[in-house]
N, C-alpha and C positions, 0 to 999 in steps of 0.2 A: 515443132517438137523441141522439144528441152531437155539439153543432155549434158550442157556443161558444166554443170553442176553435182553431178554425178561423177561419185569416186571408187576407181578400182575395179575389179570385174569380180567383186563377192557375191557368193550364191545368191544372197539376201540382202533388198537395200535394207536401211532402218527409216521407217517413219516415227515422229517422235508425236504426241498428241496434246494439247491441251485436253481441260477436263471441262470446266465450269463454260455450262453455251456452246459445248463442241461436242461431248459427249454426253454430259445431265444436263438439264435445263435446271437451272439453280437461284433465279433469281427470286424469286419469290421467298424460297428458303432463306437465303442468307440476308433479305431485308429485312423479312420479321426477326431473326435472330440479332441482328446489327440493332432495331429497333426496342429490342427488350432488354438486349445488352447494355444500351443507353438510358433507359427508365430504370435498370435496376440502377444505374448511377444518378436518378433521380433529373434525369432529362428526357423530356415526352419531344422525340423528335418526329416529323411527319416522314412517312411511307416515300413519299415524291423525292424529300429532301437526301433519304438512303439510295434509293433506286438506282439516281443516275451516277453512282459511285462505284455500282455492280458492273464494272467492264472490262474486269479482268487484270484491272492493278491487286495490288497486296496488299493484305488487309491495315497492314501499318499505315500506306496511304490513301485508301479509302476512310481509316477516320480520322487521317490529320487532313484530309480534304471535307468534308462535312464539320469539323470542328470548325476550318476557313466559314464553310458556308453560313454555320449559327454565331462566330467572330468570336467563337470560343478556342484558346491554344492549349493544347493538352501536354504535358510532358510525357516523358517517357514510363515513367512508371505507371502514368492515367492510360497509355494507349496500350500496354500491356498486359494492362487488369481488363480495360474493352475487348481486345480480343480474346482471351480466354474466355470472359463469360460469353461470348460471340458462340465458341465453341460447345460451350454447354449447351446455352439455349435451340442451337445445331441439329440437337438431338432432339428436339422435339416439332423443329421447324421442316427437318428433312422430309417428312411425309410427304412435303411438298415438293420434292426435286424427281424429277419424273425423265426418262432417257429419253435421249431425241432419236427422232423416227429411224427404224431403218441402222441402230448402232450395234443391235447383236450382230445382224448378218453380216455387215460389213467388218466389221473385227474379224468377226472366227472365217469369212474371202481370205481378208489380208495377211493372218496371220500364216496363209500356206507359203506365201512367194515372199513376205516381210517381215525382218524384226519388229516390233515392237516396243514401243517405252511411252511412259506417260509423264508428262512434267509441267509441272502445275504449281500455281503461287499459293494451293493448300496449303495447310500442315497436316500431318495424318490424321487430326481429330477430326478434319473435316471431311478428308478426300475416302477415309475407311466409310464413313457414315453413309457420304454422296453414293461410292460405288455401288454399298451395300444394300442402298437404297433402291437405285437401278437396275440393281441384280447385276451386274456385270462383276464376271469373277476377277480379283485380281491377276490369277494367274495368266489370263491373254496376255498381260506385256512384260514382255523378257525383262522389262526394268522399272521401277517407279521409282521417278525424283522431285522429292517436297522442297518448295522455298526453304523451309529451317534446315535442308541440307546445303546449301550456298550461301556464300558470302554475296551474292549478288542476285537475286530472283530477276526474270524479267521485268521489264527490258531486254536486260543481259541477257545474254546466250548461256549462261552459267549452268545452269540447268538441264540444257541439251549439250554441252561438254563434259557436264560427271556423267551424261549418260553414256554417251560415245566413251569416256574411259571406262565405267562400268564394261560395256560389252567388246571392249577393244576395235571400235568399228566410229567410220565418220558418219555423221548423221546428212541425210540426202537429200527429206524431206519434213517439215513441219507445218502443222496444220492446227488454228485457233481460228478465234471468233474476234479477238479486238486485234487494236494496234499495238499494241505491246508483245502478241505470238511476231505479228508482221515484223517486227524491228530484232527481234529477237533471229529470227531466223535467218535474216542477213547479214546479223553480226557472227553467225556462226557458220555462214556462207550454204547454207543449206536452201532448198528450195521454197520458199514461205506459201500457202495456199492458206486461204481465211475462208471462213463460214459465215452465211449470214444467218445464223443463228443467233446469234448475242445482241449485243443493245449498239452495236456500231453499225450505221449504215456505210451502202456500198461508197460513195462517194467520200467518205468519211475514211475509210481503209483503203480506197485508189488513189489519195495523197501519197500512202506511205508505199506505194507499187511492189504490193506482192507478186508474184507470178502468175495466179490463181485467184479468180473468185468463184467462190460454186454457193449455190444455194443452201447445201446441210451436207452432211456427212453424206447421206446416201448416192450423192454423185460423185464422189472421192475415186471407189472403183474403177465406172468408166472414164473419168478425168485421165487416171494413170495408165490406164491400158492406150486411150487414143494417143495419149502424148510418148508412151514407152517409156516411162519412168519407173 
């Protein structure tokens, strides 16, 4: 059981959520967007070459990391212009972002006994499209916080601390698909559990020693309940 980590004796702990591969399944989506985004700038990159970039870093460096890949350097005003159209193309690529099994019920469980926040290296053009996508109402989390509201996205914990100010509460638990939720969560001394949902395998995320591995969201529940978290 795991409990040191756990602060205060508040009615309600907070778990905080990643979104992309923890709650949508999104990669599909935001490759072909990344990929049309790139051709409208007049470069036909391959599907493969986007894919393995989709892992949950921020979009800034998911395309100065594929720019390394084609040994192309983008400045700041070229990766700025990529990601908006990223955005646009968004909307037409979303049809593809489909929710992972099992994340209505588990929300509107958790939401009886836990706050709720979602924080995620989106920006709202994305994360409004992804949810609405999904159907999942924004309303389930007491809080939503985008990269473009910090100065630092994960990695950082930055993210999970405007939330915890937002709701005047420490954050106790957080829950992603990559290494970057993992690192994040520790830095903000919170309980890190990872999903193998997303494009990181297990042995790949047991380097960076979350607390948790569970197979998708829908073990989350009994996860918390065995350990009393």
């Amino acid at each position: 059981m795991i409990t040191k980590k756990i602060r205060g004796n508040r009615e309600k702990k907070l778990i905080s959520f990643d979104l992309d591969q923890t709650l949508v399944a999104t990669i599909k989506a935001h490759t072909l967007a990344f990929k049309m985004a790139f051709k409208q700038k007049g470069m036909d990159i391959d599907k493969v070459n986007i894919k393995s970039f989709i892992d949950g870093r921020h979009s800034h460096d998911v395309i100065t990391s594929i720019g390394k890949k084609i040994h192309q350097r983008f400045n700041l005003s070229e990766i700025e212009e990529i990601r908006q159209l990223h955005h646009i193309f968004l909307r037409k690529t979303v049809k593809f972002a489909k929710p992972i099994d099992g994340v209505y019920s588990v929300l509107k469980k958790l939401k009886k006994n836990y706050e709720l926040a979602l924080v995620t290296n989106c920006a709202v053009e994305e994360s409004d499209v992804l949810l609405k996508s999904a159907k999942i109402d924004k309303k389930i989390f007491n809080v939503i916080v985008l990269a473009n509201q910090v100065k630092h996205p994960k990695p950082w914990p930055d993210e999970i601390f405007k939330a915890e100010k937002i709701l005047h509460v420490r954050s106790d638990i957080h829950v992603g698909d990559s290494i970057y939720d993992v690192i994040a969560a520790k830095r903000a001394g919170a309980i890190g559990i990872a999903v193998l949902t997303g494009q990181t395998k297990r042995n790949q995320l047991e380097k960076y020693h979350p607390d948790f591995i569970i197979k998708s969201i829908e073990y989350l529940p009994g996860l918390l309940k065995k350990n009393g978290i």
